[in-house]
C-alpha positions in Angstrom: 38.7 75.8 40.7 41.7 78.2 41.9 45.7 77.3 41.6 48.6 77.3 42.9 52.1 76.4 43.2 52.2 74.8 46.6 49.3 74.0 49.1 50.5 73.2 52.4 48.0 71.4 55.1 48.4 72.6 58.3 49.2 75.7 60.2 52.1 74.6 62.6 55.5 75.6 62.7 56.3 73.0 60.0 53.8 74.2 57.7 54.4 77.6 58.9 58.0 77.3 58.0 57.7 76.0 54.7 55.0 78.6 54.0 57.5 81.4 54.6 60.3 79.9 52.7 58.4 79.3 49.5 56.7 82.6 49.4 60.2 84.4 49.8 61.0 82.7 47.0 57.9 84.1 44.9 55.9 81.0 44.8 52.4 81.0 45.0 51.5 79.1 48.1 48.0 78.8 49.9 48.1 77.2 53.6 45.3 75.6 55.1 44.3 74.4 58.6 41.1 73.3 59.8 41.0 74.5 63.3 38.4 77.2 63.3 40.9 79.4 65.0 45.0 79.7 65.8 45.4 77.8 69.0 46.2 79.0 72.2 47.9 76.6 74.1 51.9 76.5 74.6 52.4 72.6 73.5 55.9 72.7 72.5 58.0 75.1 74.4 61.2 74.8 72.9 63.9 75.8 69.9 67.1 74.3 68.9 69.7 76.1 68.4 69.3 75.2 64.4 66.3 76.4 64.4 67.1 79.7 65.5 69.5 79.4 62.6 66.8 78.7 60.2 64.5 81.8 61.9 67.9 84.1 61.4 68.0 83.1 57.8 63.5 83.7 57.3 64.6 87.3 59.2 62.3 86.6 62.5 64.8 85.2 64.9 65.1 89.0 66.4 61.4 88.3 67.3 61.6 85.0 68.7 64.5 85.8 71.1 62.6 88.7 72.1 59.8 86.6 73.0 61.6 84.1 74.8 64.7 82.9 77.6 67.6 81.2 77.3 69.5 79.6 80.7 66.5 78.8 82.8 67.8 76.9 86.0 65.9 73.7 86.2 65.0 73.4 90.1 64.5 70.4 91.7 62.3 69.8 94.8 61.2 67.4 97.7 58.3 69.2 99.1 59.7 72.8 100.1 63.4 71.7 100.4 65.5 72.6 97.2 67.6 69.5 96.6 69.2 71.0 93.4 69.5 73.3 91.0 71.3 73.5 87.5 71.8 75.7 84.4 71.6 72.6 81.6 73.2 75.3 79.5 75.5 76.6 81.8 78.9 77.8 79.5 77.4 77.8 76.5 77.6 81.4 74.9 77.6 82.7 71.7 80.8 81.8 69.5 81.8 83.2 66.0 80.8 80.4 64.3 77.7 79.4 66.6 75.6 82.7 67.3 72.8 80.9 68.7 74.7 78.0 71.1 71.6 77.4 73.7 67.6 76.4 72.7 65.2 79.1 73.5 62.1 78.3 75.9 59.3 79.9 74.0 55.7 78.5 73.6 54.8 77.0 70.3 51.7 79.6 69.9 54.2 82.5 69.7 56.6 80.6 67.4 53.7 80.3 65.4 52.1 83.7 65.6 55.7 85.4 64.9 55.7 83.3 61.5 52.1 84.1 60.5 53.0 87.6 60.7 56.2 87.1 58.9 54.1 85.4 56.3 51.9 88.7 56.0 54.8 90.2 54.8 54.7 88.4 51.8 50.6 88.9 51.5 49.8 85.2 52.2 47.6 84.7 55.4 46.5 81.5 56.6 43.1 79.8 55.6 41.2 78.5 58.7 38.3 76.4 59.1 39.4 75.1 55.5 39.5 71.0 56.8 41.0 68.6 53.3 38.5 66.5 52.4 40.2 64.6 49.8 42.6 65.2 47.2 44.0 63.1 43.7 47.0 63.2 41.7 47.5 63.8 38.1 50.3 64.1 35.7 50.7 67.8 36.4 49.7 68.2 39.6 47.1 67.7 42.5 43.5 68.8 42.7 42.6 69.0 46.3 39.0 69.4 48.2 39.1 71.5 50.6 36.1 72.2 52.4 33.1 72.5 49.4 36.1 74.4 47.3 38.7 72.5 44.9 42.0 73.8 44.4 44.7 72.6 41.9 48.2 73.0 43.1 51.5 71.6 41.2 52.4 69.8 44.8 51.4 69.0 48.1 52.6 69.1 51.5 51.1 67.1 54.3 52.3 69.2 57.4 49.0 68.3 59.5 50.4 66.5 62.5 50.3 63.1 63.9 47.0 62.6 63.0 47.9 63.5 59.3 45.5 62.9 57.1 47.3 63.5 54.1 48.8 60.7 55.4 46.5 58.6 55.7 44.8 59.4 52.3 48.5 58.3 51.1 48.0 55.1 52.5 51.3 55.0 54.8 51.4 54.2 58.5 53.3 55.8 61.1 55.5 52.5 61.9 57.1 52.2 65.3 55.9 51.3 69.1 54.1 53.4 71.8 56.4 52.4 75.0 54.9 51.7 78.2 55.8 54.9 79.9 52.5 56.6 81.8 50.7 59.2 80.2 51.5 62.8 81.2 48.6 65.7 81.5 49.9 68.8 80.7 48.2 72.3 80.5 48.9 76.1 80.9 48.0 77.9 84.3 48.8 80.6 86.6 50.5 80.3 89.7 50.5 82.0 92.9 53.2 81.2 95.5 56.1 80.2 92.7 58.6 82.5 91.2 59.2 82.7 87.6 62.9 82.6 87.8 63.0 78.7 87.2 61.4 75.3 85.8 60.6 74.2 89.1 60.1 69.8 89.3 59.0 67.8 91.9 59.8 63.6 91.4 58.2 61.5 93.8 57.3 57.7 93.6 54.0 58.8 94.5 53.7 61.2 90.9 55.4 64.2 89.2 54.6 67.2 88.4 56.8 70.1 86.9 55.7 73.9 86.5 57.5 76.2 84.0 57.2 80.0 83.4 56.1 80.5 79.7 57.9 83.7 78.8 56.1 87.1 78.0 53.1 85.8 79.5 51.7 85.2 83.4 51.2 81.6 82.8 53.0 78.4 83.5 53.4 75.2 81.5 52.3 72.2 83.8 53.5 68.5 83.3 52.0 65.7 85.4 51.4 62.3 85.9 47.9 62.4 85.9 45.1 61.4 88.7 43.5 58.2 88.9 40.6 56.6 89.0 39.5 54.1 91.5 40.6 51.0 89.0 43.9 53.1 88.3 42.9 54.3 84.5 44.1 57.7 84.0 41.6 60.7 84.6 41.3 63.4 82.2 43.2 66.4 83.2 41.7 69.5 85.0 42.4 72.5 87.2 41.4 70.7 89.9 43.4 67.8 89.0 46.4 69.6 88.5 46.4 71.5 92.3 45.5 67.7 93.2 48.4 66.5 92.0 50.9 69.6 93.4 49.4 69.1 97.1 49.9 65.3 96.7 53.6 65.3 95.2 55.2 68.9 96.1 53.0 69.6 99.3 54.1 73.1 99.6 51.1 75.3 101.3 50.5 78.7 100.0 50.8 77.4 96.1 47.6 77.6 94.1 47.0 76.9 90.5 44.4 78.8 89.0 43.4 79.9 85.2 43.7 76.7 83.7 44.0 78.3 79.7 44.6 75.1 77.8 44.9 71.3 78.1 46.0 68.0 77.0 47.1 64.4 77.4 50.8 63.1 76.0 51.7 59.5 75.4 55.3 58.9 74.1 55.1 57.4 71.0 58.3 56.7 68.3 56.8 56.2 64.8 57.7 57.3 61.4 57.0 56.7 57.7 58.9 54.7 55.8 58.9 57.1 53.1 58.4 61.6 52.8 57.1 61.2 49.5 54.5 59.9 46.8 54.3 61.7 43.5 53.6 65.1 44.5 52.4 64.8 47.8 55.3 65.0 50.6 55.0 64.6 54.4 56.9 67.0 56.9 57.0 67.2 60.7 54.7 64.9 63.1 52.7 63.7 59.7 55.9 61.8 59.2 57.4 61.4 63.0 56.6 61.2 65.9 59.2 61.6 68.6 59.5 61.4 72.3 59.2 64.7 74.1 62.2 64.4 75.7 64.7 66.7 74.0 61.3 68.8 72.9 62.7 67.7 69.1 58.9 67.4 67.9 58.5 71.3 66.8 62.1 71.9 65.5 62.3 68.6 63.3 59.6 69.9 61.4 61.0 73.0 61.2 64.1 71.5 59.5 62.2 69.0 57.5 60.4 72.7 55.7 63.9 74.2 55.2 65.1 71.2 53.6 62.1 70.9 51.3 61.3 74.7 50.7 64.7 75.5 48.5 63.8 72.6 46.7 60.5 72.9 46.2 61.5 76.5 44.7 64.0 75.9 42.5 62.2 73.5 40.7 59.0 75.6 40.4 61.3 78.7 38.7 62.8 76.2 36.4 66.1 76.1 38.0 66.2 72.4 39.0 64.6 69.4 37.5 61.7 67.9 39.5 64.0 64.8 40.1 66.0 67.3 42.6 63.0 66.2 45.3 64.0 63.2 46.0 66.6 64.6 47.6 64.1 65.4 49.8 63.7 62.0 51.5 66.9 60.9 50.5 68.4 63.6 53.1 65.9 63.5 55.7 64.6 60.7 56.5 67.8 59.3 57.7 67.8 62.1 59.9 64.5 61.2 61.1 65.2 57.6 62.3 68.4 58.7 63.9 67.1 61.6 66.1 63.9 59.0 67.2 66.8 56.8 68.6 68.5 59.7 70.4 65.2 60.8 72.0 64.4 57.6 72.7 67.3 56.6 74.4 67.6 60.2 76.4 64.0 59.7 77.3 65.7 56.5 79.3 68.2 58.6 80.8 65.6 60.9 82.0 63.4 58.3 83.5 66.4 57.0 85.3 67.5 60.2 86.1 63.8 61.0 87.9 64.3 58.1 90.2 67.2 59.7 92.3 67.3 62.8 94.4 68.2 66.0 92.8 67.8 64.6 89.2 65.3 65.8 86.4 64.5 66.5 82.7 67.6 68.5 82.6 69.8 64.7 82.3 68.1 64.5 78.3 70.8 67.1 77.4 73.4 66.2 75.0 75.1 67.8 72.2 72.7 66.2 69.4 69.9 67.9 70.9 71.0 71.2 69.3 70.5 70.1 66.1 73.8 72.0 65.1 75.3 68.7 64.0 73.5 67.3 61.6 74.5 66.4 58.3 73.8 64.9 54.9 77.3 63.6 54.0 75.7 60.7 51.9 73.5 62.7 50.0 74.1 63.1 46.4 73.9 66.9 46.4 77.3 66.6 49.0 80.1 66.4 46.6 84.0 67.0 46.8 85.7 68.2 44.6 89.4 68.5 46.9 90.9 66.8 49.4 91.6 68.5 52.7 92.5 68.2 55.8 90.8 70.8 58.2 87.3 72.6 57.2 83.9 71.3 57.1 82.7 68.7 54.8 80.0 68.5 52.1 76.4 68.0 53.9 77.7 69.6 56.9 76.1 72.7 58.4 78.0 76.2 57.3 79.5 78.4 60.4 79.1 81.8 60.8 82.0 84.1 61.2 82.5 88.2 61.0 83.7 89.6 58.4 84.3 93.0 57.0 84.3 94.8 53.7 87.4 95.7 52.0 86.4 98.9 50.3 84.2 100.3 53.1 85.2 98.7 56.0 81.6 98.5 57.1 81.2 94.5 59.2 79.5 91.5 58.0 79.1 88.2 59.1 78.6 84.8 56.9 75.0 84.3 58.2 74.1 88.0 56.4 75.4 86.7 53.2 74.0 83.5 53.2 70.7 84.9 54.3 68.0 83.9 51.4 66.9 82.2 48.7 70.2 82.1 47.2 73.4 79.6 47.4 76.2 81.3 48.5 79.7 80.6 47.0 83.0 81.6 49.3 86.3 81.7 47.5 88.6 81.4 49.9 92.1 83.3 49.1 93.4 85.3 46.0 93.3 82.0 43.9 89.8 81.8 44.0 88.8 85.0 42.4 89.0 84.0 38.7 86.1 81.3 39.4 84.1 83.8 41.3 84.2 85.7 38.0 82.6 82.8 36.0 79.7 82.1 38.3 77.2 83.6 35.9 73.6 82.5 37.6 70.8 84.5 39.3 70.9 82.2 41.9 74.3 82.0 43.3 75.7 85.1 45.1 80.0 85.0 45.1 82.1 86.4 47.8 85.8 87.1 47.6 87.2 86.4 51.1 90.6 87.9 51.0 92.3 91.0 49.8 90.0 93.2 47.3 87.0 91.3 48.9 85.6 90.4 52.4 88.4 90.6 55.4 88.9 87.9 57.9 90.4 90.1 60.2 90.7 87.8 63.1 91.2 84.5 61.2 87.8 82.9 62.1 86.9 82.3 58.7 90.0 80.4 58.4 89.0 78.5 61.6 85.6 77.5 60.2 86.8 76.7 56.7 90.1 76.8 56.1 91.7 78.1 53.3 92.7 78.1 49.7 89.1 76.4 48.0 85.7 77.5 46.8 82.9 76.4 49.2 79.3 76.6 47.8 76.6 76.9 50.6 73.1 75.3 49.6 70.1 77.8 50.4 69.3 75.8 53.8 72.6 76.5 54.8 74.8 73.2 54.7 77.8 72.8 52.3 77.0 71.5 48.9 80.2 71.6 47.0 83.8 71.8 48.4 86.6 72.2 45.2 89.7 73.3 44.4 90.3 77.0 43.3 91.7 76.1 40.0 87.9 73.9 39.4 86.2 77.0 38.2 83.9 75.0 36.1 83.1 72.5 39.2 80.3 74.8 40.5 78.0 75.3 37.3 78.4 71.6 36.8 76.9 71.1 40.4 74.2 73.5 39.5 73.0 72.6 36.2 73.1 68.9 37.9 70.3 70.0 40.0 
C-alpha cells in the first residue's frame, strides 16, 4: 500500500487546480483519472476573469493568455445577412486594481494541458487509466482502491465530474431539476467559408446553430440544436448532422464543416449537494454542481472551489491550522454555489428570450456576476473586523491589485506579486502600522510596509483600493481575512493561531 497527503480524483481543471496548489505548498499529492488518455475535445471554452486571478497567483496565467482571446465580436446572422454584431466586452480594459477585467475564450484541453505541465514542475504527473474502485474512511485517514492498487491518503477530493463517483460512494445526490430546454449537440470542427475573426450564431425557429474559432488551433467549437428523428427524439450528433443543421438554419452556400475531432450532447441541468464534505472526503467542481452553460461558470467554479480548499488543505497538513479550519470549506462555498446556479439559471432565461428576436444571442447572459470578481465570503468565520471604516474593502471580499514601488531601490511591484503564494500577506497601511509589522513573527505571513521606508503608492491607488491608516491581512486565495486597527498589533496572531 503507498501514501499520501492528498489524492485527488479526477484530472479536470478542478482537480487540476487543486493538484497545483497543494504541491506548491509541499504536500504530497497523487491525482488520478480514469480516462485512458487526456481528452481532446474543447468542452468548456471559457475563463473568468477570477480565474485568471487564480492562474496569475499558480504562475501560468502568462500561458493561458497566450493561448487564448479576449473581445471576440459575437455575430449574429439570418442566412448570409449580418443583422448584428457586438463586443459583450466592449470597454472593459485592464484597471490597477482589476488586471484581468474580460474572460478569456480558451478550450478546456489547453487550460488543462497548461496546468499538467505546471504540475511537472513540482514532479507530480497525472495517473491515467487509474478508475476508484472503492474507498473507506478511518480515524486517520482514507484507504482508497484504485484500479488493483490501494493507496492511503490523510484526505480525499472528489473532483470527478457530474458523474462523480466519489459522490455517489458518499451517498449524496446532486439535488435540483433538469429544465425542459432542448438538448444541444456540440462538437469541434473545421470550417471552410467562415472567418475566424468572430463567434458567428444563427437563431431561427426552425434550429440554431453557433460556430466559434477555438484559439491557437484550426478548429471551431459547434453548438446546435440537434437533428431529429422521424418521432422528433433527438439524433446523436455527427459531421453530417452538424453541416445538416448549418444548410437548414444558416443556408449560406460555400460553408462546409469537415474534421469533426470531438463530440457530445448537453442538457442544462441545475443540481448541487447539499453538503462539500464528509469526514475526509470533500467534493469540488461538477461532483458538487452542476450549472447551466450559460455564463460557461461550470470550469471556473471548480477552479475556485480548488483555491478555496487547497490553502486549507495545506495549512492543516504542515501543522499550521487545526483540521477544524475545513469546514470552512463548505461553510464558504457552498453558499456560493447555490447563488451562482440562480444567476445562471436566470441568465440562461434571458438568453433564451434574447434568441427569439432578431439580432440577439448568447452575448445577453453577460452581467457583472459572471466575472466572478465579486464574490465574497462576508459571513464566514475566517472574515473578521477588527475597525470600523468607511471606504476599503471588507473582510471575505476579493483583494485588488495595485502598483507599487520599492522605497530603497525604486525597482516596481504590484500587490498581486506580493500576494503571489502559499503565504497570507499582511499590508500596513501608513507609518502607524509599522510597529505590528514588526511583531508578525510566522513563516507563513509575509508583511509589507506601504508608506515611507516601505512600498510607495506613488499614484494613490493603493489608497483607492484600501484606504488608509489599518493592517489588512490577505488569506492565501486572495480575499481579505482580517481588517484592524494599526494600534491591534496583537489582532493578527490571534487570527492565525485561531486557524
Amino acid at each position: 500500500m503507498t501514501q499520501t497527503d492528498v489524492l485527488v480524483i479526477g484530472a479536470g481543471p478542478t482537480g487540476l487546480t487543486l493538484a497545483c496548489d497543494l504541491a506548491r505548498r509541499g504536500v504530497a499529492v497523487r491525482i488520478v483519472d480514469r480516462a485512458q488518455e487526456f481528452p481532446g475535445g474543447s468542452r468548456g471554452k471559457g475563463l473568468s476573469p477570477r480565474s485568471l486571478e487564480v492562474f496569475d497567483d499558480l504562475a501560468v496565467v502568462d500561458r493561458m493568455l497566450a493561448s487564448g482571446i479576449t473581445h471576440l465580436p459575437h455575430r449574429k446572422y439570418q442566412g448570409a445577412e449580418v443583422v448584428a454584431e457586438i463586443d459583450p466586452e466592449a470597454g472593459r480594459v485592464p484597471t490597477p486594481d482589476i488586471p484581468y477585467p474580460t474572460g478569456l475564450m480558451i478550450p478546456q484541453w489547453r487550460v488543462e494541458q497548461i496546468l499538467r505541465e505546471r504540475l511537472a514542475d513540482f514532479g507530480v504527473a497525472v495517473e491515467l487509466g487509474a478508475e476508484l474502485r472503492g474507498f473507506s474512511q478511518h480515524a486517520d485517514g482514507v484507504t482508497a482502491t484504485i484500479g488493483e492498487a490501494r493507496i492511503q491518503a490523510r484526505y480525499l477530493v472528489g473532483c470527478d465530474g457530474g458523474h462523480s463517483t466519489v459522490r455517489k460512494a458518499l451517498g449524496l445526490s446532486l439535488r435540483g431539476q433538469t429544465p425542459d430546454v432542448q438538448l444541444m449537440a456540440v462538437g469541434d470542427v473545421e470550417v471552410d467559408g467562415l472567418g475566424r475573426d468572430a463567434w458567428h450564431q444563427w437563431f431561427t425557429g426552425d434550429g440554431a446553430i453557433m460556430l466559434c474559432p477555438l484559439p491557437g488551433t484550426n478548429a471551431f467549437q459547434v453548438q446546435a440544436s440537434p437533428e431529429l428523428d422521424q418521432d422528433g427524439s433527438p439524433l446523436e450528433p455527427t459531421l453530417e448532422r452538424f453541416q445538416q443543421t448549418f444548410d437548414r438554419v444558416a443556408g449560406i452556400p460555400g460553408v462546409r464543416l469537415h474534421s469533426l475531432a470531438w463530440r457530445s450532447t448537453y442538457r442544462v441541468n441545475v443540481r448541487m449537494v447539499d453538503q462539500l464534505r464528509v469526514g475526509r472526503v470533500f467534493l469540488a467542481g461538477d461532483a458538487a454542481h452542476v450549472h447551466p452553460i450559460a455564463g460557461g461558470l461550470g470550469m471556473n467554479s471548480g477552479v475556485q472551489d480548488a483555491y478555496n480548499l487547497g490553502w486549507k488543505l495545506g495549512l492543516v497538513l504542515t501543522d499550521n491550522a487545526t483540521p477544524s479550519l475545513l469546514d470552512t470549506y463548505e461553510e464558504e462555498r457552498l453558499p456560493i454555489a447555490s447563488w451562482l446556479l440562480d444567476i445562471t439559471s436566470e441568465r440562461l432565461g434571458v438568453v433564451l428570450d434574447a434568441i427569439k428576436e432578431k439580432g440577439g444571442g448568447v452575448d445577453a447572459v453577460a452581467t457583472p456576476e459572471l466575472t466572478q470578481l465579486m464574490l465574497r465570503y462576508p459571513w464566514s468565520r475566517l472574515s473578521r473586523q477588527g475597525t470600523s471604516r468607511p471606504t476599503g474593502p471588507r473582510p471575505g471580499d476579493r483583494a485588488p491589485d495595485a502598483p507599487l514601488r520599492d522605497a530603497a531601490t525604486g525597482t516596481p511591484t504590484r500587490l498581486f506579486d506580493l500576494f503571489r503564494g502559499p503565504h497570507f500577506t499582511l499590508l500596513g497601511l501608513g507609518e502607524r502600522c509599522a510597529p505590528a509589522l514588526g511583531d508578525v513573527e510566522t513563516d507563513i505571513v509575509k508583511p509589507y510596509l506601504v508608506g515611507p521606508g516601505g512600498l510607495l503608492d506613488d499614484d494613490g491607488h493603493v489608497a483607492h483600493a484600501y484606504g488608509a491608516d489599518a493592517l489588512i491581512l490577505v488569506r492565501p486565495d486572495g480575499h481579505i481575512g482580517l481588517v484592524a486597527d494599526p494600534t491591534e498589533s496583537g489582532s493578527v496572531g490571534e487570527y492565525l493561531r485561531s486557524l
